[in-house]
C-alpha positions in Angstrom: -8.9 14.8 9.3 -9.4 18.2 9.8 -10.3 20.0 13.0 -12.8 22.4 12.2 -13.9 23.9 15.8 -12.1 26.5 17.7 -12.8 24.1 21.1 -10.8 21.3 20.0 -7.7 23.6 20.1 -8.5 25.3 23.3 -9.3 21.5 24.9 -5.9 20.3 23.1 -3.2 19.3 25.2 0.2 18.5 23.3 3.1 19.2 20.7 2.7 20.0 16.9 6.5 20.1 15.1 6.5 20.8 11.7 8.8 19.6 9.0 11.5 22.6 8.7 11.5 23.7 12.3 14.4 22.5 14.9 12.8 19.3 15.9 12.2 17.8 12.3 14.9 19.6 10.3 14.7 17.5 7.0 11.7 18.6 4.9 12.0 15.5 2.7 10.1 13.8 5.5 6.9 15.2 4.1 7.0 12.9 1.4 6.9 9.8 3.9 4.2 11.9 5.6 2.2 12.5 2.4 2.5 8.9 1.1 1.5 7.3 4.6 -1.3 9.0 4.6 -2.5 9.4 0.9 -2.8 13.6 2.2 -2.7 14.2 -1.5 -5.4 12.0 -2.3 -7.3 12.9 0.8 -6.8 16.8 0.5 -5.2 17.6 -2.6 -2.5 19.4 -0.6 0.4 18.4 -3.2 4.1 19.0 -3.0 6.6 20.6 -4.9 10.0 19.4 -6.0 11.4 21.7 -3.1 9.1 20.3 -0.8 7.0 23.3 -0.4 3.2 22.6 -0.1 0.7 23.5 -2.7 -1.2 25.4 -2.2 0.7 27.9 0.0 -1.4 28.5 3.0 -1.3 24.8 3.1 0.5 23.7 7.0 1.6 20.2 8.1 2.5 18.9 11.4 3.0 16.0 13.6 0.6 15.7 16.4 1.8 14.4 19.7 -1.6 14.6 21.9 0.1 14.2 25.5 0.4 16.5 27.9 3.3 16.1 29.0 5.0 16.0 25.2 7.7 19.0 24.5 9.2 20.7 22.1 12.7 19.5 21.4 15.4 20.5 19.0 17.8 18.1 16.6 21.2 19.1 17.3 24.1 19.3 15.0 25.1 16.2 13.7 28.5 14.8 12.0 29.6 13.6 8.7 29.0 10.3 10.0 25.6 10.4 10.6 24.8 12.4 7.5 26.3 9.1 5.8 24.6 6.7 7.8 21.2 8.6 7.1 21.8 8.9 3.7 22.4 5.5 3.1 18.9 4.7 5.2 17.0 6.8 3.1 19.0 5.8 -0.5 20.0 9.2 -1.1 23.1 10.8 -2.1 25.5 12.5 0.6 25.7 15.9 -1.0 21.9 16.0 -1.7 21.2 15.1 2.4 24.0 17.9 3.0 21.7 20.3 1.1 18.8 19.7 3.0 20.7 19.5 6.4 23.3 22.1 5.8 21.8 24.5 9.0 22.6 21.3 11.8 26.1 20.0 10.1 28.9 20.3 12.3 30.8 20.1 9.4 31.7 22.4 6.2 
């Protein structure tokens, strides 16, 4: 749904992260976003293989409407965890290293 007066964001009280920033680091999860909520279908906002959004000026976020929600960042997580997350999502290790290389704590 999109927010189309200038009031609702002045009235708005809350958090928007966006896949890519610190506190949702993995830009794959805009597929789950785009498939829960048929955006494609619903906008015609697509994505491309990278993840990038088509077309460009395109944004994405998840809304957390509370006003007492903050900002919050992912911090650098082991090989571990990469594994275990991998394994979640039924991907490959070196792929989830490629799209979480900047919050390894691990070469």
């Amino acid at each position: 749904r999109q927010v189309s007066t200038q009031s609702t964001w002045e009235q708005y009280q809350g958090i928007r992260p966006a896949p890519g920033y610190p506190s949702q680091p993995d830009h794959l999860e805009k597929t789950t976003m785009w498939d829960l909520a048929k955006i494609e279908e619903q906008t015609g906002i697509s994505l491309s293989e990278s993840q990038a959004m088509i077309p460009a000026a395109s944004t994405s976020a998840l809304v957390f409407a509370h006003p007492s929600s903050k900002y919050f960042a992912v911090g650098k997580i082991g090989k571990d965890q990469v594994e275990a997350y991998a394994a979640r999502k039924g991907l490959e290790v070196p792929a989830v290293e490629r799209q979480l290389g900047t919050i390894l704590n691990y070469d």
